[in-house]
Steps between C-alpha positions, in 0.01 A plus 500: 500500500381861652153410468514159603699636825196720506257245497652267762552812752120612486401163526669450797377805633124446435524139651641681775205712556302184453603298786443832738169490363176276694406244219092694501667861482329701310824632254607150458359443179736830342742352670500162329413723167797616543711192528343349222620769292871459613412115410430649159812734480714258620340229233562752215895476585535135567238309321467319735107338513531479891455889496229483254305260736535670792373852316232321406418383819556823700301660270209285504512497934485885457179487316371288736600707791345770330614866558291807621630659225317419170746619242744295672301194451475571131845536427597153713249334260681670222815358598409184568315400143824649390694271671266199387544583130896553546532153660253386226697643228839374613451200680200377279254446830225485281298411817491884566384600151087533584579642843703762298218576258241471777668793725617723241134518338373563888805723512358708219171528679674687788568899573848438361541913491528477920780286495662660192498216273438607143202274384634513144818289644277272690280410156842426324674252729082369490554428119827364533372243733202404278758460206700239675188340625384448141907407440480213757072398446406657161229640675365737144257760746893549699632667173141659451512658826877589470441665147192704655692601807767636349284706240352679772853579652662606238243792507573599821904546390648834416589454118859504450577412877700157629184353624319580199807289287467200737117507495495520147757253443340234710194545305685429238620169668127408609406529086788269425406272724152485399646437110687212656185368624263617229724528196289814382722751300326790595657447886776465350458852322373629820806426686715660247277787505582559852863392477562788255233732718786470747815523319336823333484704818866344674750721397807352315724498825263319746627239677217266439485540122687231423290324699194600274671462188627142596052439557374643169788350322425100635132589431521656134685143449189297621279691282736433212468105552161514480396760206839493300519884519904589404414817648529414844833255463624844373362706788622208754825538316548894576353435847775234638764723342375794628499280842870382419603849532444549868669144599893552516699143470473474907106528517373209622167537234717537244557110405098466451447821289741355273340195485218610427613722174652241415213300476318797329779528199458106444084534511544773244790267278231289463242740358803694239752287442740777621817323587642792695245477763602124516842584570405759775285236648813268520741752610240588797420153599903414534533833704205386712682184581771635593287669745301265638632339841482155490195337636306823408121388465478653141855280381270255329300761298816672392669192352204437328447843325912474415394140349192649343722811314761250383276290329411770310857585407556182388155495292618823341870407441501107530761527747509133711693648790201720585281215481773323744556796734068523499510152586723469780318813633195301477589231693635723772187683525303115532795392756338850726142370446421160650240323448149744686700819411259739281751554269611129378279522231621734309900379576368191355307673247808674407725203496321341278456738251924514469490160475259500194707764382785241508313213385364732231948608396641144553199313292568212817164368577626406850545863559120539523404232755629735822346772362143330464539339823577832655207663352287238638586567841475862465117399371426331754588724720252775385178492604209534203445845552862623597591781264817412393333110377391635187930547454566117618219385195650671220903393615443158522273498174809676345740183630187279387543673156866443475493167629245424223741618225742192598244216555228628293245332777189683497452458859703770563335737230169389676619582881614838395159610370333367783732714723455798271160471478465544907744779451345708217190489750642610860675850293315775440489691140825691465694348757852474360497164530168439248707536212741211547211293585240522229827516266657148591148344564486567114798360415389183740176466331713522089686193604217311612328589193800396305402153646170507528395702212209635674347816407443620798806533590596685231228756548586511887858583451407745248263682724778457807773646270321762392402613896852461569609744251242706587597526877856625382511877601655739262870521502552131677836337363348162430257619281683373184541148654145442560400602133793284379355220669141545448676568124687161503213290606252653241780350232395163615163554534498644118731154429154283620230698430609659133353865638642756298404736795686313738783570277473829495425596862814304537715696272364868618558415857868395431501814343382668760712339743817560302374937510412517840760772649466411889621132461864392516706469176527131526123455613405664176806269315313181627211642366624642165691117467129373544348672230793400242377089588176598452551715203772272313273160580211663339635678236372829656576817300602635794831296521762702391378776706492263811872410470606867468311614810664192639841581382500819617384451823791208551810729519298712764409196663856359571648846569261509817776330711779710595783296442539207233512285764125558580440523115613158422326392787171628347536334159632194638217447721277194395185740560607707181664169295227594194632776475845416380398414153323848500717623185568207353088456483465845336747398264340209398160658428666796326698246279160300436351889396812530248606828705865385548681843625236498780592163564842585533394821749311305736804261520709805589241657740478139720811303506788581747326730692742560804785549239280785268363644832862591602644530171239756453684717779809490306352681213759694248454840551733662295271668256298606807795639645498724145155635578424546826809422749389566820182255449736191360748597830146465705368147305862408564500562903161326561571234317862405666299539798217234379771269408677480779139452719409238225842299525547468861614180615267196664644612892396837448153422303334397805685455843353361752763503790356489838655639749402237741154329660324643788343299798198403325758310200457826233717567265543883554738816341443319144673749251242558184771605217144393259345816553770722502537426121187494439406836578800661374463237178134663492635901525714460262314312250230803523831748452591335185154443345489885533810570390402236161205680436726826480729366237216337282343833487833574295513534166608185301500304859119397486577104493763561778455179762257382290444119375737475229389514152575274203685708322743571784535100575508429188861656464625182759607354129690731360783255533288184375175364578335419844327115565213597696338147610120547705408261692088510560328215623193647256780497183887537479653681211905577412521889350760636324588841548733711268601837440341703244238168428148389594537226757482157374240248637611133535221218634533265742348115523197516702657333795787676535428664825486177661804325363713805560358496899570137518877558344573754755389285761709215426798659461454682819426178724766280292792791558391510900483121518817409322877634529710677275567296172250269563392260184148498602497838487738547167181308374207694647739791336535387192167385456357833618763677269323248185160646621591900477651435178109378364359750690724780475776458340438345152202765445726811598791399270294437200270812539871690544563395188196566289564860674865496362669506850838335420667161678766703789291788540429596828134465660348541895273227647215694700360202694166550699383308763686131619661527140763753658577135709613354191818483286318623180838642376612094436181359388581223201567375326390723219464375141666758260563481116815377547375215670740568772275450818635782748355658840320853428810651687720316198305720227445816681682702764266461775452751819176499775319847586293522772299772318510714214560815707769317690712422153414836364634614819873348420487648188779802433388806575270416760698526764636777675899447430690236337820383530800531222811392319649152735255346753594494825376203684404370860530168595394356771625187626436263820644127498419248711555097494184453310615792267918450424502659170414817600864632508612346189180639356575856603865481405393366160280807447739731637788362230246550228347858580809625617618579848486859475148509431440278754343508903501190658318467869531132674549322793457767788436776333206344284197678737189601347553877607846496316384343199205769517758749542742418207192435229452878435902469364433206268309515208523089471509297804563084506357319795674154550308333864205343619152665395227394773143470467235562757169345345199713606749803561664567181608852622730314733666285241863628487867468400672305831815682566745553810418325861138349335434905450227525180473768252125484428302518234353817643796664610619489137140616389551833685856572330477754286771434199423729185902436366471057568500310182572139542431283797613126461348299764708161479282377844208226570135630428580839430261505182228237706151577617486456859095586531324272297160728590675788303686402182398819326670668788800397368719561840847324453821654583574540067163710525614704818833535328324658182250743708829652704631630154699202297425518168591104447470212733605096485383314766360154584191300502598237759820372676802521334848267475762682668769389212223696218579856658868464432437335140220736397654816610827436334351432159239826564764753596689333217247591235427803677899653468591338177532784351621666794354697813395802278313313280325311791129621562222365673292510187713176414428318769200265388724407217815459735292272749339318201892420345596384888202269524550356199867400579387400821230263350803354271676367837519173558260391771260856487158398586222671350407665821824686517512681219098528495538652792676899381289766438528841342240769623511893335650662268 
């Protein structure tokens, strides 16, 4: 205000002196000088153009006046080509632009030294205005001259002085500039040169350093586009933080710096697959929102880089509400750019690469037609020689590509190598974007050869796969997927051509993918899943070795989400669907090499992954304890600490809660819970895998958290043998495993595979399309039941009996695959020699295990405490209309076990965190309510208790019970499969139950009659006290359930389904 108060008074005062003055008086001309400079004074505190003009204009009349004094006239032509270029440069009066150049170059012809004008300052603001004239014309000799200028004035600059940093930095600016026009690296490299000349001789406290940092930084980044270097992403990186440092929250800069670090920890993501500079990029980019004012000019950009980082998240971790949030942030970002705004094409660009991301999850063909019609805009939008058209080709050939996998119409295969044809030829070699290119034009030109059968194509995606591959710079995270692909392709090249050598280039790139260290766990699992087709199809020697590196790559895999939430998202995902069978494939091919114990491993090692991945953090560590107690006390700590990251709920996975929308309609303040986890999921993993390493360096602990051996699993029959039944689509086999003998082998028909597949099937759609005690499905039932017994049944009993396995004895079911769907415990009827046709479940005592480790697990002595002498039980009870015998059903128990040993929580009290609460007391608990599934989110299935409250499935998972015995489940689906992508999985509320510490579970594999809970538990806790409480164990409690199903079965009116329905799990 001081200096605008200034301005106005000596204004006033000069025009003062003016009208005194004859219009031809000699002194008139300073005079006006004068008053054009309190024009400009007064302009630089208002803004206002009306001062600008009249500067302009007073100093122009005082040139023509013309003073007697000649340095004066010097410095009035000094101010006003100053004053030209300012009202150029913020008012865009391009109209002034030549005058500007014209007088500063006559400027610099003039005895500047008279008027005290430093020449080097008039040849700088002279290359500044030939930079924006080749800005607004293009003019190449304007960026010549500018580049030559300021090489001759940066030699007339003290080293290490301010002018010398600002002549040396433009310089820097001019060589950028001429990149931009040129696209030669080496101006590039020039401009860095004198970036870093700069920031070598500012000290580390000068106020325009982060200035200079903030230049090299943005420049190292260009140079990385175009050569690939990681170098300079890492540079850039330590240059924006360096630049962070000096911006408090309040500075104004501070929103772009972070934007731009951002945008260097996702460019450098993409080059190492390291997640944690993904999550840094996100956390920025939210912070930057939260930042940015609304209508900001770079609003648009930001959304998109958010959009651009979640799609990454949700390519490493599968998770759909990234793709959602990146979508919606997408379409924000298009909503800023109307149609003429530089940046619609890539908000369309982006937008329709989430939408093929979509298309690509949901398998919905319709999901594709936006996306293709958005990438056609964005196409046509970019001229032929735009840089950024090469990016439009290869995303709409992708969407051409998946569009083609639905219709199979080779139009679309033939558009997209058209369009990557035009794109392979406008990038240069080693620009980033080469490598995608050349490495779907190959793919392209294998399906058209598929078709056509030409040779040509053949040999040109050959040749383009192998320049793809060879355009991958050391250390780039999607190394392993190219050679998988190139790999896969070669298999069905060898398939037309018979070439042995095709064969074998195949097999040792799979093998190469599957050992490359830089790529992603489940990058090299696709890949190591490729070589076992390729390998098992051909009878490859190399087979057994490609489904252990596959194996043991799958744990690590799966364990690269933080919570199981994310996990089961991963091996849910349709991408990954091949590689469910992963371990029942090994299986198969170790069966068909007569190597049965490895069989049985590899079962182990891949089926129910998210239960062995925790279980494997409640290791026994007693005999650790023995040996080293302060390491078991440290194994112990981490590992509670893993769990509870692991089992967090759904709400706190991922929470996206925003705190509201700004002006422009953006969701801002989302809270990112995702990350959190991950990173501490990520610290502590590294903590324990330390800490392992410690305690197999013990003596006698050298197979410590390693893949269980035979012998070990082998002991899961100690108590009688264990069913195994593979299901392979290459060959299905039954095993059985006993203690202390070699495993028996038992064939299977050659299509069993696909009558088993179509058994499950039917079952599953007649149970959802008919109600309870239905006679359609009592028939599908019975009629599947009749198939088992062939299949399964008949061939088990009489191979138990060659082996001298008595009729009563007990055995366990191990089910892979959709088999775990069906009732195998009932199959029949069975022909014996007594010619008494009875169900399996009539001849044996039947009970399911998920796994081997999961039965051994329930064995005595393998867990940590155990209760004794009379059980004291927990039920649980919660009537409703549609449920009226739960009282009489818990007062019927409570008669037969005795009310003293007895807890009984209902009505009100019934709340998941006091039934938590009270099963630490009880070592046998009875549940008697509704059980409710939540297909697609089996962690949410759960025991429906007080007020609609649920006690989930995972809430019970993270219980830690090493005293529980017996849990009897008398509620609907408790025992059912609510993810048909994931039967070997095997997540049910009976299997939750099991993993929290009960040794023995019943439960059930569909909807149950309410009036069967009150029958069944009567005659159970019956058999179960005959002999009274003391005598009661849960050991008897296959034999107690299979005495109350039988009397239930001899009730008048019992449908098959209702008794079918029990089921014993454990010990």
């Amino acid at each position: 205000m001081d200096s605008l108060n200034d301005a106005n008074s000596q204004l006033k005062r000069w025009q003062t002196i003016a009208s005194t003055l004859p219009f031809r008086h000699p002194d008139r001309a300073l005079i006006v000088h004068n008053i054009a400079t309190c024009h400009m004074s007064h302009y630089q505190a208002t803004q206002q153009k009306g001062d600008l003009d009249q500067a302009i204009v007073g100093y122009a009349e005082a040139l023509l006046r013309g003073m007697n004094h000649p340095p004066m006239n010097i410095s009035t032509f000094d101010h006003l080509t100053r004053a030209l270029f300012t009202r150029f440069h913020d008012f865009g009066a391009r109209e002034d632009l030549d005058h500007i150049i014209s007088y500063f170059r006559h400027l610099s012809d003039l005895p500047l030294e008279v008027a005290d004008i430093k020449r080097l300052n008039v040849l700088s603001v002279l290359a500044d205005a030939l930079c924006s004239r080749f800005e607004v014309g293009g003019r190449p000799e304007d960026i010549e001259d500018a580049t030559s200028l300021l090489r001759h004035v940066i030699t007339m600059a003290p080293p290490g002085t301010d002018h010398y940093h600002l002549i040396a930095s433009k310089l820097a600016n001019t060589w950028k500039r001429k990149y931009d026009q040129t696209g030669e690296l080496e101006d590039l490299t020039k401009a860095i040169s004198h970036y870093r000349t700069v920031l070598t001789s500012c000290s580390l406290d000068h106020p325009s350093r982060p200035f200079y940092l903030d230049k090299l930084a943005v420049v190292l980044m260009s140079r990385f586009e175009q050569s690939g270097d990681l170098s300079d992403v890492k540079d850039a990186a330590t240059l924006f933080q360096e630049s962070l440092n000096f911006r408090d929250k309040e500075h104004p800069e501070r929103m772009w710096v972070l934007m731009n670090l951002a945008s260097v920890y996702h460019t450098r993501l993409r080059q190492t697959g390291d997640s944690e500079d993904l999550e840094k990029a996100i956390n920025q980019y939210r912070e930057v929102l939260l930042l940015c004012p609304p209508g900001h000019e770079d609003k648009d950009i930001l959304l998109m880089n958010l959009g651009n980082s979640l799609i990454s998240r949700f390519e490493n971790f599968g998770r759909m509400d990234c793709l959602e949030e990146a979508t919606s942030h997408y379409r924000a970002a298009l909503c800023l750019c109307p149609r003429g705004h530089p940046h619609r094409q890539d908000a369309l660009t982006g937008l329709s690469h989430a939408m093929y991301l979509r298309c690509r999850r949901t398998r919905r063909m319709e999901d594709l037609e936006e996306p293709i019609k958005l990438q056609r805009e964005s196409l046509a939008l970019t001229p032929s020689r735009h840089r950024k058209r090469p990016d439009m080709l290869f995303n709409l050939s992708l969407s051409l590509k998946a569009q083609y996998n639905w219709t199979r119409d080779m139009g679309h295969i033939e558009e997209g190598i058209e369009h990557l044809y035009e794109a392979s030829k406008s990038v240069k070699s080693g620009h980033p974007l080469s490598r995608p290119i050349f490495h779907l034009l190959a793919r392209n030109l294998l399906c058209r050869f598929r078709h056509s059968g030409a040779d040509k194509d053949m040999a040109d995606a050959i040749k383009h796969y192998r320049t793809s591959i060879s355009l991958i710079p050391e250390g780039h995270p999607e190394f392993s997927t190219s050679l998988s692909d190139f790999a896969s392709d070669l298999r069905f090249i060898f398939s037309r051509t018979g070439d042995a050598e095709h064969l074998e280039e195949s097999i040792a790139l799979s093998r190469s993918a599957v050992e490359y260290p830089f790529s992603s766990a489940r990058h090299r699992l696709e890949a190591a899943q490729n070589w076992t087709v390729t390998a098992h199809s051909t009878g490859h020697s190399s087979t057994l070795t490609a489904y252990r590196k596959a194996l043991s790559l799958l744990q690590r895999a799966i364990d690269l989400g933080p919570t199981v939430q994310t996990r089961h998202e991963y091996i849910s995902g349709r991408d990954i669907e091949h590689l469910r069978s992963l371990s029942m494939d090994a299986a198969s091919y170790a069966i068909e090499s007569r190597t049965y114990e490895e069989a049985i491993e590899m079962l182990e090692q891949g089926r129910a992954l998210l239960w062995s991945g925790m279980r494997s953090l409640r290791t026994p560590l007693e005999h650790l304890h023995e040996v080293e107690n302060s390491l078991a006390d440290e194994f112990a700590e981490i590992s509670q600490a893993l769990e509870a990251i692991i089992t967090t709920t759904g709400v706190r996975d991922f929470v996206q809660t925003p705190a509201g929308t700004d002006d422009d309609g953006v969701a801002t303040g989302r809270k990112d819970t995702f990350a959190r986890d991950l990173a501490e999921k990520r610290r502590l993993s590294r903590e324990l895998e330390k800490v392992v390493l410690r305690i197999q360096a013990l003596p006698g602990f050298e197979n410590f958290w390693r893949p269980i051996p035979f012998r070990h699993l082998q002991t899961a029959a100690m108590s009688g043998p264990v069913v195994i039944i593979n299901l392979s689509i290459y060959h299905s086999d039954i095993l059985i495993v006993r203690s202390n003998h070699p495993v028996v082998h038992i064939p299977t028909p050659t299509n069993f595979f696909d009558r088993v597949t179509n058994l499950a099937h039917q079952l599953s759609e007649t149970r959802k399309s008919y109600r309870l005690e239905s006679k359609k499905y009592d028939r599908v039932l019975r009629q599947t039941l009749e198939e088992l017994s062939e299949l399964v049944g008949q061939p088990v009993f009489e191979r138990l009996m060659e082996l001298g396995i008595p009729e009563q004895s007990r055995i366990w079911l191990c089910p892979t695959s959709v088999l775990a769907s069906l009732p195998i415990h009932a199959a029949g009827p069975i022909s014996s020699h007594t010619n008494v046709k009875q169900f399996l479940c009539d001849i044996y005592v039947c009970s399911y295990t998920p796994s081997l480790s999961a039965l051994i697990a329930s064995r005595p002595g393998n867990l940590s405490g155990s209760a004794s002498g009379q059980p004291s039980l927990l039920i649980v009870g919660q009537p409703d209309e549609s449920l009226p015998g739960v009282g009489s059903e818990t007062r019927s128990i409570e008669c037969l076990v005795g009310s003293g040993s007895v807890t009984r929580i209902a009505g009100e009290v019934a709340t998941p965190e006091n039934v938590i609460a009270h099963l630490p007391m009880h070592p046998w608990v009875h549940f008697a309510c509704h059980g409710m599934l939540q297909p697609g989110r089996p962690f949410e299935s759960s025991f429906l208790l007080q007020d609609k409250t649920h006690l989930t499935l995972l809430r019970i998972a993270k219980s830690h019970l090493p005293t529980a015995e017996l849990a009897f489940l008398a509620a609907c689906h408790t025992a059912e499969l609510t993810d048909d992508g994931t039967p070997d999985e095997v997540l049910h509320l009976t299997a939750a139950m099991q993993f929290s510490g009960f040794r023995s579970v019943i439960g059930t594999m569909w909807a149950m009659v309410d009036e069967d809970g009150q029958d069944l538990s009567e005659y159970f806790y019956g058999k179960m006290f005959a002999a009274g409480a003391q005598d009661a164990s849960y050991e008897k409690s296959a034999r107690a359930l299979r005495h109350a199903i039988q009397k239930l079965r001899a009730k008048k009116g019992v449908s098959l389904e209702r008794w079918v329905n029990f089921v014993h799990y454990g010990a």
